[in-house]
C-alpha positions in Angstrom: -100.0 -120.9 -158.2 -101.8 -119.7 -155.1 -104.6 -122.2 -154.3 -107.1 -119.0 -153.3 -106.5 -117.8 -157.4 -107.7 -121.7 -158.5 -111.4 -122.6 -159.3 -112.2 -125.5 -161.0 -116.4 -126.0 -160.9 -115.7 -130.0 -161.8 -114.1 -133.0 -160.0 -113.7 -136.6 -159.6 -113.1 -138.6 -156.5 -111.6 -141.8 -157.7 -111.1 -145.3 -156.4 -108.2 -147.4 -156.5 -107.8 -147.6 -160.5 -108.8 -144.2 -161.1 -105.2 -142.4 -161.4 -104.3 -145.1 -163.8 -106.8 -144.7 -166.1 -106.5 -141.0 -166.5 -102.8 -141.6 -167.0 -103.5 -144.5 -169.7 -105.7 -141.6 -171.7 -102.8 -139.2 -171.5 -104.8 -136.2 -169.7 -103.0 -133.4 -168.0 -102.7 -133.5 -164.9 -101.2 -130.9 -162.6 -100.6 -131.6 -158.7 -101.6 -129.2 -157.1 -100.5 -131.3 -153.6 -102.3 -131.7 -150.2 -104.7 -128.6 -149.7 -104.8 -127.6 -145.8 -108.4 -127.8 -144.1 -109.9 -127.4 -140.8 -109.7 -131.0 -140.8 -106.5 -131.6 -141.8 -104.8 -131.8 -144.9 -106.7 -133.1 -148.0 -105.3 -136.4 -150.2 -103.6 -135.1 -153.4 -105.2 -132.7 -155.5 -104.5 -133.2 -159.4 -106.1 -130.2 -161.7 -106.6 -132.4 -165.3 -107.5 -131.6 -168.5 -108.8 -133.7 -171.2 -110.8 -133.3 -174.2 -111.0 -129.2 -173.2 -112.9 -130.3 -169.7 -111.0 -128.7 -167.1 -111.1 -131.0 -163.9 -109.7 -132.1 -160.1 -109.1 -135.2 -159.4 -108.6 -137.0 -155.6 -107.9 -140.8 -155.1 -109.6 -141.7 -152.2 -107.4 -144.6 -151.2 -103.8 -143.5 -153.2 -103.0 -142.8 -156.0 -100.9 -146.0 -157.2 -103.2 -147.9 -155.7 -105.4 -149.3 -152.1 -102.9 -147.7 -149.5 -105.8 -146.0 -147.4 -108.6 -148.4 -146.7 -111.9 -147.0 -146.9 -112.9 -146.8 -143.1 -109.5 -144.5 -142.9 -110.2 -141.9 -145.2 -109.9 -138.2 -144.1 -113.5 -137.5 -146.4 -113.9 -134.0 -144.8 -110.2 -132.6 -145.6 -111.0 -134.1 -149.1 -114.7 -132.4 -149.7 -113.7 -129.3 -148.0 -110.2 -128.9 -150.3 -112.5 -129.5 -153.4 -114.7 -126.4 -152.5 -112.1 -124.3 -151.5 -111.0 -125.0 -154.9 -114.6 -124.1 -156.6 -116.1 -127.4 -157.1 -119.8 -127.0 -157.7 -120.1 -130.6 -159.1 -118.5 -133.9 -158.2 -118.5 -137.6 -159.5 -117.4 -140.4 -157.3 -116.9 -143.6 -158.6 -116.8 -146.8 -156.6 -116.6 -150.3 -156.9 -119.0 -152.4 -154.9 -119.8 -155.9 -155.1 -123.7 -157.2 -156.2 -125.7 -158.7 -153.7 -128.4 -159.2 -156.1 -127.4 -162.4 -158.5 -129.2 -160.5 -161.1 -126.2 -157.7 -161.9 -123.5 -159.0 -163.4 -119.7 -158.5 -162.7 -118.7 -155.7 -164.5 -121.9 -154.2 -164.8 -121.3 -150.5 -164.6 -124.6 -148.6 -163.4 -125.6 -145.4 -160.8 -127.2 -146.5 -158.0 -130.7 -144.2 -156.5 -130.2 -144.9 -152.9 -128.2 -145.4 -149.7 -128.3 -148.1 -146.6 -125.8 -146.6 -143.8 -123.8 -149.6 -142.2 -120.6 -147.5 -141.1 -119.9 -146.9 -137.1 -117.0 -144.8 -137.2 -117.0 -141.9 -139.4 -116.8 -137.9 -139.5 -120.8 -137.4 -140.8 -120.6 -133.8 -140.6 -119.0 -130.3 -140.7 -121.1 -129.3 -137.9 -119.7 -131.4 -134.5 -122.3 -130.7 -131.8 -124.8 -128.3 -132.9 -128.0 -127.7 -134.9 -127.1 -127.3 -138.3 -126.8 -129.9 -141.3 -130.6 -131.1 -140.8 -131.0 -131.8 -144.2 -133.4 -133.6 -146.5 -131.7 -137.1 -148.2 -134.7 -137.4 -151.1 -133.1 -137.7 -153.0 -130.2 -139.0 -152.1 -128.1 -138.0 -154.7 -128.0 -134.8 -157.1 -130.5 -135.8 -160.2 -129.1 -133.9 -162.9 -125.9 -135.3 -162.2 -127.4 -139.0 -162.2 -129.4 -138.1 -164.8 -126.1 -137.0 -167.2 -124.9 -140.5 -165.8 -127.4 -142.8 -166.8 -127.9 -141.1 -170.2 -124.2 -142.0 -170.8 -124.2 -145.1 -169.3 -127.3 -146.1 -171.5 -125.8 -144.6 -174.4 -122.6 -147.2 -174.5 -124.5 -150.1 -173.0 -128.0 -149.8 -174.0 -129.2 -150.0 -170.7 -128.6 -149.0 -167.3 -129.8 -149.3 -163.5 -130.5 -146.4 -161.8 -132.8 -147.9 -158.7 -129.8 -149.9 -156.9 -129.3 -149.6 -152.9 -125.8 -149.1 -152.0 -125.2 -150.3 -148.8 -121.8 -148.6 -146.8 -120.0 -151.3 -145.0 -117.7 -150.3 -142.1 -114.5 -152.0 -143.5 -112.1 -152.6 -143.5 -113.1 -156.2 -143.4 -115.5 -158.0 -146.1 -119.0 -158.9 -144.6 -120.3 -162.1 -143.9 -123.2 -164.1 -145.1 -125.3 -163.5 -142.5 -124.9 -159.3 -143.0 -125.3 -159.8 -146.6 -128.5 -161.8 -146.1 -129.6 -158.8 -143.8 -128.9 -156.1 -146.4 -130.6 -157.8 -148.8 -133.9 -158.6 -146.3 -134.0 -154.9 -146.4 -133.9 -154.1 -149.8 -129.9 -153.7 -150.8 -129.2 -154.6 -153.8 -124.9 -153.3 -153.9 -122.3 -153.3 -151.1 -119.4 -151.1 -150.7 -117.4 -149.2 -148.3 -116.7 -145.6 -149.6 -119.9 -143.3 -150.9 -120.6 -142.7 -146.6 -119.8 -140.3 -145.8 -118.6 -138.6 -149.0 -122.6 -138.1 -150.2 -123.4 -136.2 -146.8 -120.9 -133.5 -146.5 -120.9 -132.7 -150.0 -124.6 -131.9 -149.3 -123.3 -129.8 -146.4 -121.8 -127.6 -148.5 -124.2 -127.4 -151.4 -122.2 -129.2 -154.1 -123.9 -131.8 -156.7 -123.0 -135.2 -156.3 -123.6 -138.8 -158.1 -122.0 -141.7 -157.9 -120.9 -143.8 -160.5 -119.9 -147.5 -160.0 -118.8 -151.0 -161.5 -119.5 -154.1 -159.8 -116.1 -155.7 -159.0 -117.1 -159.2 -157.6 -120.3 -160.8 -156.2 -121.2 -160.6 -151.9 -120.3 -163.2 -149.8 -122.7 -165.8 -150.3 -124.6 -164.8 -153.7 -122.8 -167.0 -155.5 -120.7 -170.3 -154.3 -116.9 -169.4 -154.5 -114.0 -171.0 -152.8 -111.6 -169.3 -150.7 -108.1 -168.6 -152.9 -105.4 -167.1 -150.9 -103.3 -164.1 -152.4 -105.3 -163.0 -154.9 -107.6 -160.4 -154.7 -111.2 -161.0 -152.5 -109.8 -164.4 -152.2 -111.8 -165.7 -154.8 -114.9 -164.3 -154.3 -113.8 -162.6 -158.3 -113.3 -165.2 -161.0 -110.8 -164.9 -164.0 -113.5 -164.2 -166.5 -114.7 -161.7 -164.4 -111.5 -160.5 -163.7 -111.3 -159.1 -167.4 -114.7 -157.4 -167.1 -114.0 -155.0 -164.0 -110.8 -154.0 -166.0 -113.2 -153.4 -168.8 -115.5 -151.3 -166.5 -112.8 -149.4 -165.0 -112.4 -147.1 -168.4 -116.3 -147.0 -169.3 -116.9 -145.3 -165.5 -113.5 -143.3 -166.4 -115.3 -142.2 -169.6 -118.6 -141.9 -168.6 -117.9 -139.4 -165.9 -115.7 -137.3 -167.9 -117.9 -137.2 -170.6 -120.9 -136.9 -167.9 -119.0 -133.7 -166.5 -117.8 -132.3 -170.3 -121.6 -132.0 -170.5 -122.5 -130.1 -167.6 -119.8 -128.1 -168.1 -120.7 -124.1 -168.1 -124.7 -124.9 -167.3 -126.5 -123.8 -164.8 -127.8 -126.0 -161.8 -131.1 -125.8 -161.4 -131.2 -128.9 -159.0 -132.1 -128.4 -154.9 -128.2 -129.1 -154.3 -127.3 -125.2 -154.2 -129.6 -124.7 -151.8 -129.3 -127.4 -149.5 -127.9 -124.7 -146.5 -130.8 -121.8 -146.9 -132.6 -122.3 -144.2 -129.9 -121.5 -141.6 -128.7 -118.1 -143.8 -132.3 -116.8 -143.7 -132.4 -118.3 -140.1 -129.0 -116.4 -139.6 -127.1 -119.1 -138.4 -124.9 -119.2 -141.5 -123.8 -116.9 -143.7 -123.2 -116.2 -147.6 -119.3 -116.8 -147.1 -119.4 -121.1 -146.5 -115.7 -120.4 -145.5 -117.2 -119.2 -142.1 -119.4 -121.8 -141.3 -117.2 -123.6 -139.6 -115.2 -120.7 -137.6 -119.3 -120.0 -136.7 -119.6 -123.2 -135.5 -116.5 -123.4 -133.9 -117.5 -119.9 -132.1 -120.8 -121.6 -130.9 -119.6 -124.4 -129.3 -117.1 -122.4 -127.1 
């Protein structure tokens, strides 16, 4: 099927576990392979369908598992093949670790705010010139957060929605010291792959929240010894262990069911309209496919 013919209003960008899980619930899913950008070709596209919610799905990092480390991944190709294929809404789950001793391991929750540690990133559609100069209160879409916590409250009974997700560079683990930093300031999560995902979906006007599960505690919050070959070296417990597998199929089932609800309804939230000052300014038009030819026009 000719991608131009596809649109699907609904995605998922998933981490390492997320392919998995949609294959342990049996969903349909269709490839429709590596969509072609300005950027570069896009990771995998999957079309799914479960429960009668029509959906895309990416893995950020591979679909059988962490092939692509965070700092690595082509995050404009990916947002730019979703919206060519009609996304209007997206949910991004990731799986940081808690800097704050109060969450526990396996505690799945949306967090309200970003702390930018990254270096090396593509920020933006628009290399060299005056367009993306936009707002980041709030950070995230609400209604999609909102859809989140509701579900997240109604299998836990409770639910954070004030956590500061701090983006680590990667591909490394931080170190006490940063961690001590992040927290001086007010972070309360760390993790390396929300930046810059959150900024050029707002680029392009399309809703986005993040959900996430807390996979092991930071680097100094709580007094591990090292264990070679085994995943964060120790820093996750075997107890724990069982938890973030746990959490992996709530945050599957949270954001389908998140999605399933804003399925078909309108969004009244700022997100469509992120972009309207350069089309009344001129600088942009109606067609977002053109943006980029426009900006690429400008700079010569």
């Amino acid at each position: 099927m000719p991608i131009d013919s596809i649109s699907v209003p609904s995605a998922i960008i998933g981490g390492s576990s997320g392919f998995k899980f949609l294959e342990s619930r049996s969903a349909q899913l269709d490839p429709l392979g590596r969509i072609a950008t300005p950027f570069g070709a896009s990771a995998p596209v999957y079309r799914g369908i479960d429960s009668g919610l029509e959906f895309l799905y990416i893995s950020r990092h591979g679909d059988r598992g962490y092939n692509i480390t965070a700092s690595f991944v082509n995050y404009r190709a990916n947002i730019w093949a979703l919206k060519e294929l009609g996304v209007q809404r997206i949910i991004a789950w990731s799986g940081p670790a808690a800097i704050d001793p109060a969450i526990e391991v396996g505690e799945v929750l949306v967090p309200g705010d970003l702390v930018d540690e990254t270096r090396r990133r593509d920020y933006t559609f628009f290399e060299a010139l005056g367009l993306g100069f936009i707002r980041q209160s709030p950070t995230f879409c609400p209604e999609l957060c909102g859809a989140l916590a509701a579900e997240v409250s109604e299998r836990f009974g409770r639910r954070r929605t004030e956590d500061v997700y701090v983006c680590t560079e990667g591909p490394r683990l931080e170190t006490v010291a940063e961690i001590r930093k992040f927290a001086a300031y007010g972070g309360t999560l760390v993790g390396m792959t929300l930046i810059p995902e959150i900024f050029l979906a707002k680029e392009l006007e399309i809703c986005y929240a993040p959900i996430c599960y807390i996979t092991n505690y930071a680097e100094g919050v709580r007094e591990r010894s090292f264990r070679p070959g085994v995943l964060f070296e120790g820093l996750l417990d075997d107890a724990e262990k069982q938890r973030v597998e746990d959490s992996v199929a709530a945050i599957g089932e949270i954001a389908l069911a998140a999605l399933g609800k804003a399925q078909g309804r309108p969004r009244t939230c700022k997100c469509p309209s992120l972009m309207e000052r350069y089309r009344r300014r001129g600088d942009i038009g109606q067609d977002w496919r053109t943006w980029i030819q426009q900006t690429e026009q400008n700079d010569r």
